[in-house]
PyMOL Python script that loads the backbone (N, CA, C, O; Angstrom):
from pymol import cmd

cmd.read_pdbstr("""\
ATOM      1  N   UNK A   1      20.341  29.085   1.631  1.00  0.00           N
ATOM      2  CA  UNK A   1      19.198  29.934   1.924  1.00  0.00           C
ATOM      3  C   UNK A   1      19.233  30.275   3.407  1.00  0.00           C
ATOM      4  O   UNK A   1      19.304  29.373   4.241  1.00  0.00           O
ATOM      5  N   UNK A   2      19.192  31.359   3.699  1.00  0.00           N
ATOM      6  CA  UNK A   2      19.620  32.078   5.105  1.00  0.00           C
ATOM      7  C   UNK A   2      17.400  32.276   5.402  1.00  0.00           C
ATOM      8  O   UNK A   2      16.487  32.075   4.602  1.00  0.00           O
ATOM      9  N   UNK A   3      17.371  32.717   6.835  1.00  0.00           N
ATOM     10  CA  UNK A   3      16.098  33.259   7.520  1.00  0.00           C
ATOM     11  C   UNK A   3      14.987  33.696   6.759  1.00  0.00           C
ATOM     12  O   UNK A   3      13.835  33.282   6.627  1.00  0.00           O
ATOM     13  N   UNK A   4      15.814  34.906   6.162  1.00  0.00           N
ATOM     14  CA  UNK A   4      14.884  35.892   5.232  1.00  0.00           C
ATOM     15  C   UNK A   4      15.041  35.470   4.076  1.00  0.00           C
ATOM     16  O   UNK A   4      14.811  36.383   3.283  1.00  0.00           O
ATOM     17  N   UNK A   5      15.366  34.381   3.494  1.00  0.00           N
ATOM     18  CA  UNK A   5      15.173  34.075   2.179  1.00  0.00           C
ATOM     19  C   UNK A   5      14.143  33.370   2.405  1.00  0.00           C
ATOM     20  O   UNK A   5      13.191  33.790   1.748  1.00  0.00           O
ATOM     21  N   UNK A   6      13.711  31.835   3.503  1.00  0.00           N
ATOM     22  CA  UNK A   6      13.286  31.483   3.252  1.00  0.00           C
ATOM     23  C   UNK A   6      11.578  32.215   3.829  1.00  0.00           C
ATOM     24  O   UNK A   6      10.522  31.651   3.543  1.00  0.00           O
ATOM     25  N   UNK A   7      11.627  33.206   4.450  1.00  0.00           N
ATOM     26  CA  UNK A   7      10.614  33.617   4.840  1.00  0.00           C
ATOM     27  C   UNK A   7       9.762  34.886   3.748  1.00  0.00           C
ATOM     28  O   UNK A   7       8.588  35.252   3.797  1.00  0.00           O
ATOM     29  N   UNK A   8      10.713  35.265   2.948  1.00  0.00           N
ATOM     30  CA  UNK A   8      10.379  35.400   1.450  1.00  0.00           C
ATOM     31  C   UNK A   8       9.369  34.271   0.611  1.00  0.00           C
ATOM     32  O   UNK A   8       8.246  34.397   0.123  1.00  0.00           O
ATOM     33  N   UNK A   9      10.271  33.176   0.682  1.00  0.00           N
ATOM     34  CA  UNK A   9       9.708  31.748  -0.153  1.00  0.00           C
ATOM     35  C   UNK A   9       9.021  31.554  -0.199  1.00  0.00           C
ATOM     36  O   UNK A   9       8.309  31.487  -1.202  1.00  0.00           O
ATOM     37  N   UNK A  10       8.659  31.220   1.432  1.00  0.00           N
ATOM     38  CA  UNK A  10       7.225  30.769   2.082  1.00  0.00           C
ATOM     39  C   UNK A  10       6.096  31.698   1.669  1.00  0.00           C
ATOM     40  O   UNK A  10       4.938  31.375   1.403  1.00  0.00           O
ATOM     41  N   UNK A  11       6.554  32.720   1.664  1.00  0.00           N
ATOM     42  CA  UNK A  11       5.395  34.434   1.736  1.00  0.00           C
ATOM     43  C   UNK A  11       4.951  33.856   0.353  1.00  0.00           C
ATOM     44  O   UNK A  11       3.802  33.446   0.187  1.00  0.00           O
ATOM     45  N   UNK A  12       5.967  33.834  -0.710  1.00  0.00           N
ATOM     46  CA  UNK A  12       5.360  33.806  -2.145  1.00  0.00           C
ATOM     47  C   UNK A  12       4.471  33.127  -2.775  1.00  0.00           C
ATOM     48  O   UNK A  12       3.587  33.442  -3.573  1.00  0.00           O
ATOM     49  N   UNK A  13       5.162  31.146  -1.848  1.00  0.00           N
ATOM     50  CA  UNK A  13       4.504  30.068  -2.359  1.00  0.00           C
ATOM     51  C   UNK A  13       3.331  30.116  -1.802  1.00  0.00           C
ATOM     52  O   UNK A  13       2.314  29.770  -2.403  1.00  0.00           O
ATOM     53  N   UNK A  14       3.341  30.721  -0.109  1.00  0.00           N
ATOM     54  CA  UNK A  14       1.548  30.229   0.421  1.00  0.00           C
ATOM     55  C   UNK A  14       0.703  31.450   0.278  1.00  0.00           C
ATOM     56  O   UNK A  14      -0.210  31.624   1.085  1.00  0.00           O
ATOM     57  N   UNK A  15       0.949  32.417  -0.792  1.00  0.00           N
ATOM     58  CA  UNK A  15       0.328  33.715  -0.616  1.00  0.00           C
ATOM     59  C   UNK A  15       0.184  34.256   0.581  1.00  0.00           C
ATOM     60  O   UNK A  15      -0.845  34.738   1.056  1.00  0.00           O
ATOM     61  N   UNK A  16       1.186  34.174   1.039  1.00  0.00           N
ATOM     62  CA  UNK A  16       0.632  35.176   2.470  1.00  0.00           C
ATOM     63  C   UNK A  16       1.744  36.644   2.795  1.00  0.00           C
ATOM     64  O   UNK A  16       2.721  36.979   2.126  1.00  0.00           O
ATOM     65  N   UNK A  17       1.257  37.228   3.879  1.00  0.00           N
ATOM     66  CA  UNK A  17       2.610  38.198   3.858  1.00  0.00           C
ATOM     67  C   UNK A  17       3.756  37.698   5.018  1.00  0.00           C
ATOM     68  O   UNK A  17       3.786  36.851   5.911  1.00  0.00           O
ATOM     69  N   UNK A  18       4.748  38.802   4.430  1.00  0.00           N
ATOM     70  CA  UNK A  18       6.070  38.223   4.805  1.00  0.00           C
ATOM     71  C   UNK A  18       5.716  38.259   6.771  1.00  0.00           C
ATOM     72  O   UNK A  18       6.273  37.407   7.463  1.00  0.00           O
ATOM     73  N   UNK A  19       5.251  38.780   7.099  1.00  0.00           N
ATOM     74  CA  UNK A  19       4.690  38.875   8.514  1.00  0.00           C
ATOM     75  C   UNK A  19       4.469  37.604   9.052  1.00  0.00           C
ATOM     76  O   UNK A  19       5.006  36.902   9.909  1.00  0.00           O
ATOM     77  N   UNK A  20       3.226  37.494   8.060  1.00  0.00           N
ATOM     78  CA  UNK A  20       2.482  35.979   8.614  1.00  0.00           C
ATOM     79  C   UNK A  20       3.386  34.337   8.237  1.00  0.00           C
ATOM     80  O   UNK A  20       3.057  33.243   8.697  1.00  0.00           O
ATOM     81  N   UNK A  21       4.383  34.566   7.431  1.00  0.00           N
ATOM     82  CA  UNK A  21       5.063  33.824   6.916  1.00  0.00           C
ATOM     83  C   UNK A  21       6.323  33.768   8.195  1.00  0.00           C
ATOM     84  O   UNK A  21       6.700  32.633   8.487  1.00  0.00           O
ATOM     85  N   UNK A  22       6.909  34.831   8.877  1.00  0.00           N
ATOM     86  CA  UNK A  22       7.689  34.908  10.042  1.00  0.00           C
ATOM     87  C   UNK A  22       7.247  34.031  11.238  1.00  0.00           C
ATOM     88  O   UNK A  22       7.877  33.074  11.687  1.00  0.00           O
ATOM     89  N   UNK A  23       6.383  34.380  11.560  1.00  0.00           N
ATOM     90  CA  UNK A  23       5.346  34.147  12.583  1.00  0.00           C
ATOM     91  C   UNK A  23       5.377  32.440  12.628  1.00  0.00           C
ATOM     92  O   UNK A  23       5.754  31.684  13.523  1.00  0.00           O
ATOM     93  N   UNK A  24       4.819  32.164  11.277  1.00  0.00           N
ATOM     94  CA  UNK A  24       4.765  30.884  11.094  1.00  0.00           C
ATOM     95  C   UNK A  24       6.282  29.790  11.026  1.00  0.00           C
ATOM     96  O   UNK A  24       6.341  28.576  11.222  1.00  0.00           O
ATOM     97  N   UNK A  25       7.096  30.505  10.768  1.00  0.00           N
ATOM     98  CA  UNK A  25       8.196  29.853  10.382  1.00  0.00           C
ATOM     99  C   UNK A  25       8.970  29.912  12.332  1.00  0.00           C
ATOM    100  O   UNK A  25       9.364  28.897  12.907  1.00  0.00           O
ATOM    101  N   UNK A  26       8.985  30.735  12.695  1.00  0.00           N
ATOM    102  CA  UNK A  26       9.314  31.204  14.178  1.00  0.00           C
ATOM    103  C   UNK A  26       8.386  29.998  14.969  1.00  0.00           C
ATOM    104  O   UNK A  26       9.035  29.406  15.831  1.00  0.00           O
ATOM    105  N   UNK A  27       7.510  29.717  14.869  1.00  0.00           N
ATOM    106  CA  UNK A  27       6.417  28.948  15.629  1.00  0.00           C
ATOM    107  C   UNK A  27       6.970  27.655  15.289  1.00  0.00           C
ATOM    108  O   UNK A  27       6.455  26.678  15.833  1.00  0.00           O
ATOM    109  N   UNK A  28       7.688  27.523  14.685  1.00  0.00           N
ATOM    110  CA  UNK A  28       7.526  25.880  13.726  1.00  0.00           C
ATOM    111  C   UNK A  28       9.221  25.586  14.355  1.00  0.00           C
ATOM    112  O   UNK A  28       9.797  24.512  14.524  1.00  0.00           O
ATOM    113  N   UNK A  29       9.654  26.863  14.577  1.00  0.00           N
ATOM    114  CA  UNK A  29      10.904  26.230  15.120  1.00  0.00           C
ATOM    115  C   UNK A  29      11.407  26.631  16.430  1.00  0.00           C
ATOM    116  O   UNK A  29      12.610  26.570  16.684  1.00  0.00           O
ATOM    117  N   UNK A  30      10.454  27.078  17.359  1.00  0.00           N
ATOM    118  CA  UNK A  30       9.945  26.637  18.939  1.00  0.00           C
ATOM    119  C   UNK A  30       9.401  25.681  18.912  1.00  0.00           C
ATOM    120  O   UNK A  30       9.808  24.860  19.735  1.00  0.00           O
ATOM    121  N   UNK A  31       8.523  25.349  18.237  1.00  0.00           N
ATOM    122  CA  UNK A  31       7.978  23.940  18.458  1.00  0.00           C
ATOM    123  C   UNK A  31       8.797  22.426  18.270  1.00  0.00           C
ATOM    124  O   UNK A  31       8.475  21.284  18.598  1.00  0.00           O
ATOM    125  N   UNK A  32       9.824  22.902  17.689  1.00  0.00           N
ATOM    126  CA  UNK A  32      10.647  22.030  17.133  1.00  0.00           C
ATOM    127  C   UNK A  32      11.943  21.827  18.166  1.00  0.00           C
ATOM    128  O   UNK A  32      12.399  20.718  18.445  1.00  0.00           O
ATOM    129  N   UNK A  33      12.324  22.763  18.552  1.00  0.00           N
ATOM    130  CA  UNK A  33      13.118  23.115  19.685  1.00  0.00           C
ATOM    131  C   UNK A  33      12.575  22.380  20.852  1.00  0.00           C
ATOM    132  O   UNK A  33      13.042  21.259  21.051  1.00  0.00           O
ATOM    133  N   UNK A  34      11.592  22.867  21.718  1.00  0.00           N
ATOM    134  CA  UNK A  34      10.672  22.555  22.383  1.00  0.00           C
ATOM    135  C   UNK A  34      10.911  21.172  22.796  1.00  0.00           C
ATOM    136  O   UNK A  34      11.529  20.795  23.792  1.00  0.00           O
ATOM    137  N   UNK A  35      10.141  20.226  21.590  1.00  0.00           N
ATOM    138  CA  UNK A  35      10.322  18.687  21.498  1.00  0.00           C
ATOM    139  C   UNK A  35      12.046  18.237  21.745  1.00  0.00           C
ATOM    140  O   UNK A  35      12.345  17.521  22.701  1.00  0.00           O
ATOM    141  N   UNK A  36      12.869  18.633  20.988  1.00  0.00           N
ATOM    142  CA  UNK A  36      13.683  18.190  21.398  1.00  0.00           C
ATOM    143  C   UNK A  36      14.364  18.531  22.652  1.00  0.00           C
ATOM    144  O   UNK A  36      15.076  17.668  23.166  1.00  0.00           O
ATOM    145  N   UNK A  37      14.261  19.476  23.111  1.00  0.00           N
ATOM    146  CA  UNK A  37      14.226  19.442  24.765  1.00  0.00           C
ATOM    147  C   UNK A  37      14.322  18.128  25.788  1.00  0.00           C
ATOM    148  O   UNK A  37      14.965  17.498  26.627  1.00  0.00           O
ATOM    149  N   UNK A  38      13.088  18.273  24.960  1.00  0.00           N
ATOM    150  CA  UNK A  38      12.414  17.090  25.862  1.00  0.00           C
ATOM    151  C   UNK A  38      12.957  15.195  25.224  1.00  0.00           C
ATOM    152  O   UNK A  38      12.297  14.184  25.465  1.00  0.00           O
ATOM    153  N   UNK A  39      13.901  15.223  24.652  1.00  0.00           N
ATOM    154  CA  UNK A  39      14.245  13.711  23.765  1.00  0.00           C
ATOM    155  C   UNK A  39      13.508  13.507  22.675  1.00  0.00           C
ATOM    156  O   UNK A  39      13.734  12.549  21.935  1.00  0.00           O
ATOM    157  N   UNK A  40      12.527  14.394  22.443  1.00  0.00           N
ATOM    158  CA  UNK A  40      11.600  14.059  21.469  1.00  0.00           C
ATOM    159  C   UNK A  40      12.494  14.143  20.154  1.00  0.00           C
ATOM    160  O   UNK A  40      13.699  14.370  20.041  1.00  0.00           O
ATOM    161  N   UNK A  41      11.177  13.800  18.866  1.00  0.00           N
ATOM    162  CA  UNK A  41      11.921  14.048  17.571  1.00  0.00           C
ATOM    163  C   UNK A  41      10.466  14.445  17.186  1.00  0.00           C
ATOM    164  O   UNK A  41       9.386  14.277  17.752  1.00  0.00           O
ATOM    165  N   UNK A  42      10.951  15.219  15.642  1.00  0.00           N
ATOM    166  CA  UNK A  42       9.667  15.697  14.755  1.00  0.00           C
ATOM    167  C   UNK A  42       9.780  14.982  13.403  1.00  0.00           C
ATOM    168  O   UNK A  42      10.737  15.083  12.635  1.00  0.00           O
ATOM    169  N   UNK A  43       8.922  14.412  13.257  1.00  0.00           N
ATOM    170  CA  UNK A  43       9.162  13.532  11.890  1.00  0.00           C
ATOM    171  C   UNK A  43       8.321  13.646  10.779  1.00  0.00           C
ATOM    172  O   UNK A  43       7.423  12.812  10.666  1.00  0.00           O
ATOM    173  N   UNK A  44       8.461  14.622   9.842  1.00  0.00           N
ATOM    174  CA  UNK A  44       7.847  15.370   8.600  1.00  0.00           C
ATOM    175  C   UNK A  44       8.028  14.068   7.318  1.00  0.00           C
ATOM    176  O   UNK A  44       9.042  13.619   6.785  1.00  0.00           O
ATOM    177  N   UNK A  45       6.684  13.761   7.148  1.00  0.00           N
ATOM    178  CA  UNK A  45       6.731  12.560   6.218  1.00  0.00           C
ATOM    179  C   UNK A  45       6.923  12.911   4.654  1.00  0.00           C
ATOM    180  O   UNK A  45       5.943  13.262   3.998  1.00  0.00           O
ATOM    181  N   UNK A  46       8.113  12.818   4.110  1.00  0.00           N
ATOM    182  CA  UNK A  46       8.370  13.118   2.592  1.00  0.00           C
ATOM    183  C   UNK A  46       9.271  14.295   2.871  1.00  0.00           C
ATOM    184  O   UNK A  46       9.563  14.998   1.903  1.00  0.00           O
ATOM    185  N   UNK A  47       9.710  14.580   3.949  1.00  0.00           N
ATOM    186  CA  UNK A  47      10.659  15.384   3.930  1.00  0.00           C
ATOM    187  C   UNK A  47      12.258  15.007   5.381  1.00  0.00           C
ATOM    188  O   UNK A  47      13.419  15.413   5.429  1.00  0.00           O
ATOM    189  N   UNK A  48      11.580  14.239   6.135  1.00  0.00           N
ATOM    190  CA  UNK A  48      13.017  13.961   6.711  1.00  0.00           C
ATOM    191  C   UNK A  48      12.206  13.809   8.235  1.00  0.00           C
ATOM    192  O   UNK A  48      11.001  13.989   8.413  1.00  0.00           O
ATOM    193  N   UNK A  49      13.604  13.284   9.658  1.00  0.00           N
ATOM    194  CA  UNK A  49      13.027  13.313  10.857  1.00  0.00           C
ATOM    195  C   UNK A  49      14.350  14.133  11.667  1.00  0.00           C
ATOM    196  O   UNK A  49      15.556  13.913  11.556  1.00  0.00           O
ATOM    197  N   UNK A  50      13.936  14.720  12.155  1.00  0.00           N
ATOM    198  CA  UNK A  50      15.263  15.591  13.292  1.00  0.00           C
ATOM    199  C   UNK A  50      14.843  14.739  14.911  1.00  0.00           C
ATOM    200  O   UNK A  50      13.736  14.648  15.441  1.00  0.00           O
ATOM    201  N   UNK A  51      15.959  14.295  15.307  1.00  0.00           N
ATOM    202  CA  UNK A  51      15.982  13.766  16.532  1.00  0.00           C
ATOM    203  C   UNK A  51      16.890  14.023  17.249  1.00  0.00           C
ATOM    204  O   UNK A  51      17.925  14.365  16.677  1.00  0.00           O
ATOM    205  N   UNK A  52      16.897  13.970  18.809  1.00  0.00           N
ATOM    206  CA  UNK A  52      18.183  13.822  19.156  1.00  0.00           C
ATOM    207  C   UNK A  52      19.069  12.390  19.776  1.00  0.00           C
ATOM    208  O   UNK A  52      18.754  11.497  20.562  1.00  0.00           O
ATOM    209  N   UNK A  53      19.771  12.561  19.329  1.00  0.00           N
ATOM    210  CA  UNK A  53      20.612  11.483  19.815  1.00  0.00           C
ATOM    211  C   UNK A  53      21.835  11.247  21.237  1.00  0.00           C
ATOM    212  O   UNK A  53      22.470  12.250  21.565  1.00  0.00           O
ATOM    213  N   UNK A  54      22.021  10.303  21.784  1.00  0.00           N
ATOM    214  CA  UNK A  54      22.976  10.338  22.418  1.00  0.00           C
ATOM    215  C   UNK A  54      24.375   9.650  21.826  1.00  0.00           C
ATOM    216  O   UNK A  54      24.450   8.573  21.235  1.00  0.00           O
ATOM    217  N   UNK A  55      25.754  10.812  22.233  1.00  0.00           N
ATOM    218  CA  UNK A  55      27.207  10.105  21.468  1.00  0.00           C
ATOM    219  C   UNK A  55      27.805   9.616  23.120  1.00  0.00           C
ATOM    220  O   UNK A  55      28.013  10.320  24.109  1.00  0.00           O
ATOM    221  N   UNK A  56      27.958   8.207  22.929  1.00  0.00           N
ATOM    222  CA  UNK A  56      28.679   7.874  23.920  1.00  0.00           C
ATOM    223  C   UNK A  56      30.133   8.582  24.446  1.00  0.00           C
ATOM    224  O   UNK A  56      30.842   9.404  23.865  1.00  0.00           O
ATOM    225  N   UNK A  57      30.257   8.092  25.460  1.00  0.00           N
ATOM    226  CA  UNK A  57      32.484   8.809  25.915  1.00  0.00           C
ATOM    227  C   UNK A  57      32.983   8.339  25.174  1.00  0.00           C
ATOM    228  O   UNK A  57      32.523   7.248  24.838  1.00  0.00           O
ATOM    229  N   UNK A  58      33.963   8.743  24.606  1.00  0.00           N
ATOM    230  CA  UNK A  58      34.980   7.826  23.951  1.00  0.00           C
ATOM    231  C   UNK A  58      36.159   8.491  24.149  1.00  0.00           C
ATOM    232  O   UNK A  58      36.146   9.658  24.542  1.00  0.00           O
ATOM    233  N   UNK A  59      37.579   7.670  23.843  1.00  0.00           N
ATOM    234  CA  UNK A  59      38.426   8.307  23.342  1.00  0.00           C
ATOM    235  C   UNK A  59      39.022   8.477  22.612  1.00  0.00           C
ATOM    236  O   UNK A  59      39.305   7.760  21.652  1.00  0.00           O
ATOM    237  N   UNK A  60      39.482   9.817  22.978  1.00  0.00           N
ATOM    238  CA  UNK A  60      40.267  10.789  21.392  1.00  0.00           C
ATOM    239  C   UNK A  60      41.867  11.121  22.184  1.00  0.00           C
ATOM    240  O   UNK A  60      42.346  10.872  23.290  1.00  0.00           O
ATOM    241  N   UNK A  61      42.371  11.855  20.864  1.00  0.00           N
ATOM    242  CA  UNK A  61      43.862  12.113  20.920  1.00  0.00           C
ATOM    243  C   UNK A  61      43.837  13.706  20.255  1.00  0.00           C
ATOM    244  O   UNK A  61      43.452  14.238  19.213  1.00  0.00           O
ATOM    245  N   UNK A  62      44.633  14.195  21.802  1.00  0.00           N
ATOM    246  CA  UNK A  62      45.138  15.781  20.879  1.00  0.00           C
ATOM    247  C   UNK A  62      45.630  15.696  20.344  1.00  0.00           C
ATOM    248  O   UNK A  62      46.517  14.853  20.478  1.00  0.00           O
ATOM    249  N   UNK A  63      45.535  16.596  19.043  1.00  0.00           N
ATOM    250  CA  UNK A  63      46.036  16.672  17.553  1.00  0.00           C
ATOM    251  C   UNK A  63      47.742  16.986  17.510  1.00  0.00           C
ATOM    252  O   UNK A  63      48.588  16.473  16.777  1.00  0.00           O
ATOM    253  N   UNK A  64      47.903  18.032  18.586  1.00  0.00           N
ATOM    254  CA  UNK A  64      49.052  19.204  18.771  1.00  0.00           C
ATOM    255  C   UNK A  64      50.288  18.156  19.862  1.00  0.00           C
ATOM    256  O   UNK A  64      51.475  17.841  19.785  1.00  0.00           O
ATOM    257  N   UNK A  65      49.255  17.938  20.724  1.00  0.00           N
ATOM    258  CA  UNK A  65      50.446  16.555  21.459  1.00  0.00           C
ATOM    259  C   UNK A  65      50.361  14.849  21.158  1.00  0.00           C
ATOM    260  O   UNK A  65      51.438  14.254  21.160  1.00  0.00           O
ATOM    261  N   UNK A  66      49.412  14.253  20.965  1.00  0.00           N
ATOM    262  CA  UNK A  66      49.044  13.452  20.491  1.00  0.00           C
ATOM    263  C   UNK A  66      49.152  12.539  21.958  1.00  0.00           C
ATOM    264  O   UNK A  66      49.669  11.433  22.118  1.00  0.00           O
ATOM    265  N   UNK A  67      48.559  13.309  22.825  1.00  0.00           N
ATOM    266  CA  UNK A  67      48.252  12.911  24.386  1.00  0.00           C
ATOM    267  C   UNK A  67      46.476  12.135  24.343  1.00  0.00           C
ATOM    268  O   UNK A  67      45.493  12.763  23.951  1.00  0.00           O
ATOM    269  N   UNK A  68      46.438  10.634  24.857  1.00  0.00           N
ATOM    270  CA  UNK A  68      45.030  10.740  24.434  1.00  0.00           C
ATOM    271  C   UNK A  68      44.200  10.990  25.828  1.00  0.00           C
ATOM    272  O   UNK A  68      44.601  10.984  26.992  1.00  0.00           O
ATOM    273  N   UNK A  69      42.935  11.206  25.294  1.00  0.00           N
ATOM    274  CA  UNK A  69      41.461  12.619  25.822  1.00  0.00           C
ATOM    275  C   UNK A  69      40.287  11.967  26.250  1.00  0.00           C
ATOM    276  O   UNK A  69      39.648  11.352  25.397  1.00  0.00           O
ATOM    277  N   UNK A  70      39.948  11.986  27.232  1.00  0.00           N
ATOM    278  CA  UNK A  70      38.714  10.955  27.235  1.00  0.00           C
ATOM    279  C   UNK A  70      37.403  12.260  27.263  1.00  0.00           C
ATOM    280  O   UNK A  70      37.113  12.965  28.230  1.00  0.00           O
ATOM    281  N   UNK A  71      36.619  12.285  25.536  1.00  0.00           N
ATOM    282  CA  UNK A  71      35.590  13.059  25.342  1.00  0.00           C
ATOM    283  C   UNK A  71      34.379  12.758  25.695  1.00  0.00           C
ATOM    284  O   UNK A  71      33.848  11.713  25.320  1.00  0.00           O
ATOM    285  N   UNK A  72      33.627  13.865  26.663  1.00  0.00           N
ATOM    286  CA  UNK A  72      32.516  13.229  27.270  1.00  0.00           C
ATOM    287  C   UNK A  72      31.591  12.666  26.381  1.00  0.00           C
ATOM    288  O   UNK A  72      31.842  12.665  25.176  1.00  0.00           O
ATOM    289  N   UNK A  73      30.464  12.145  26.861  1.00  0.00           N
ATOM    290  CA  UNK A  73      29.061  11.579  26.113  1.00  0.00           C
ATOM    291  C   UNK A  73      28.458  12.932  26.799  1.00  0.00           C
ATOM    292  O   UNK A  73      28.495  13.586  27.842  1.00  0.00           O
ATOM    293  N   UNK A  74      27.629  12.888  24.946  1.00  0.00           N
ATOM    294  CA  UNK A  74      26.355  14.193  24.574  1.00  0.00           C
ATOM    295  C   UNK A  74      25.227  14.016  23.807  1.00  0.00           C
ATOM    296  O   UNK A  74      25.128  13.026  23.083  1.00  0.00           O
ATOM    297  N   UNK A  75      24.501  14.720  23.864  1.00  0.00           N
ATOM    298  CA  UNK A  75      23.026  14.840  23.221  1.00  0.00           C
ATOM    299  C   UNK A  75      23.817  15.623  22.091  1.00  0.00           C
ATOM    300  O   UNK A  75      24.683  16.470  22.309  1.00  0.00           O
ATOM    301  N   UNK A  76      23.315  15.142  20.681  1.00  0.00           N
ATOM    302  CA  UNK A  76      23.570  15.720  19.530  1.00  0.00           C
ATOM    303  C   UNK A  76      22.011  15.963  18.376  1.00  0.00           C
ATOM    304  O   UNK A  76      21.377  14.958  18.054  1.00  0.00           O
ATOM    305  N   UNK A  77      21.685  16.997  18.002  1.00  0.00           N
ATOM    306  CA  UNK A  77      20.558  16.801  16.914  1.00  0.00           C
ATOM    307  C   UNK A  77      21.054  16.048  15.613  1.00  0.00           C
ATOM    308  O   UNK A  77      22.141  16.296  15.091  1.00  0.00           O
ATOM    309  N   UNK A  78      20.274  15.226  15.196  1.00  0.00           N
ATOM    310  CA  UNK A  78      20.576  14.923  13.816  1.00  0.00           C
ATOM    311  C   UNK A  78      19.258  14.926  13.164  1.00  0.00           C
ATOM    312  O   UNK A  78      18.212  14.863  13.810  1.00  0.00           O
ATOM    313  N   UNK A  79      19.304  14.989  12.059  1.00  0.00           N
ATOM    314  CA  UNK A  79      18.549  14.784  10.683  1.00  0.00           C
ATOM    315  C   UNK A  79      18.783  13.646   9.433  1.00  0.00           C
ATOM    316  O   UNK A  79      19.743  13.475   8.681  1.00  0.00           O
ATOM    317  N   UNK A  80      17.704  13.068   9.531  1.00  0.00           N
ATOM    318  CA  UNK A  80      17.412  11.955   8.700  1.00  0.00           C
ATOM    319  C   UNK A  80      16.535  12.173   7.758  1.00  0.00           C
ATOM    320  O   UNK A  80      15.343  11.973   7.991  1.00  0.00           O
ATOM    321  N   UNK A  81      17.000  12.657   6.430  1.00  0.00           N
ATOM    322  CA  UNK A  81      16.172  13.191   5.403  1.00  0.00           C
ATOM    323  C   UNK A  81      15.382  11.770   4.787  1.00  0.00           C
ATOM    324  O   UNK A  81      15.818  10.620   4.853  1.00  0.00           O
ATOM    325  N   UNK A  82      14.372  12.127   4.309  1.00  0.00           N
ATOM    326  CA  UNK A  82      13.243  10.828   3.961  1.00  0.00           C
ATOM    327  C   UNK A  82      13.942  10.683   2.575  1.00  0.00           C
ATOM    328  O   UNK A  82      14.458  11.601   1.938  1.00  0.00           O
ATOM    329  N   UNK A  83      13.882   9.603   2.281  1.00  0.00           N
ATOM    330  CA  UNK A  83      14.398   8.116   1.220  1.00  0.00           C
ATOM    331  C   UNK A  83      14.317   9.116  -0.241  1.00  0.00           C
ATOM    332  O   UNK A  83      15.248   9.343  -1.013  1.00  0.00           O
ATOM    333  N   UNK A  84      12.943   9.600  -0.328  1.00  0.00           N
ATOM    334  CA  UNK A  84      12.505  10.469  -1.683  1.00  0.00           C
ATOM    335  C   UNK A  84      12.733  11.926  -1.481  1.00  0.00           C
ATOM    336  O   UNK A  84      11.987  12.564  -2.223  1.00  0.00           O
ATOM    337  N   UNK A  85      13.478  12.670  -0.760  1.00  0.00           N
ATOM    338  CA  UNK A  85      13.844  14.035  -0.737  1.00  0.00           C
ATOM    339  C   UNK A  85      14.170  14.649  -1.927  1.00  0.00           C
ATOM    340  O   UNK A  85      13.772  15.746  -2.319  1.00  0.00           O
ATOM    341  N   UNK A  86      14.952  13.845  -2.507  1.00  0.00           N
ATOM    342  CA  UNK A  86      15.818  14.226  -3.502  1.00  0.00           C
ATOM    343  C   UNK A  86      15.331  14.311  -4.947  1.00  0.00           C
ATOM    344  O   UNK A  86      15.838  14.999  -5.832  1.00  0.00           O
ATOM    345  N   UNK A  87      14.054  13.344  -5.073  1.00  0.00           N
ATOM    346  CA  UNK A  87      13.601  12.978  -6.425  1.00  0.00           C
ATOM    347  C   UNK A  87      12.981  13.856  -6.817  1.00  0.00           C
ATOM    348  O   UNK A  87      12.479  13.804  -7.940  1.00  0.00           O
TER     349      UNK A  87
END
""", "prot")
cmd.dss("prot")
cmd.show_as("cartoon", "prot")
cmd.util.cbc("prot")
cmd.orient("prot")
């Protein structure tokens, strides 16, 4: 499901129009952005938590020479879908 599908979805399930359904969906993911900026996380109960994380340095090996790489440490988003997502 791409942008405009789900801003279709939303329009259908909460009766609203596809406008106000944009708006809302756009807001929800500045706000979401936003927080993680800042280290934060957003944690939607019965549906999952997006955080960010830190990946330490480590090292790796080029594939093509097999010379090894020392890859920096980064901030990565992840998602931790809640236990009952699926049911």
């Amino acid at each position: 499901m791409n942008k405009v599908e789900l801003i279709n979805a939303v329009a259908e399930k909460a009766g609203m129009t596809k406008v106000d359904a944009r708006k809302a969906i756009d807001a929800i993911m500045d706000v979401t952005k936003d927080e993680l900026k800042k280290d934060g996380k957003v944690a939607l109960v019965g549906f999952g938590t997006i955080a960010v994380t830190k990946r330490p340095a480590r090292q790796g090996r080029n594939p093509r020479t097999g010379k090894t790489i020392k890859i920096a440490a980064k901030k990565v988003v992840k998602f931790k879908p809640a236990a009952n997502i699926l049911k």
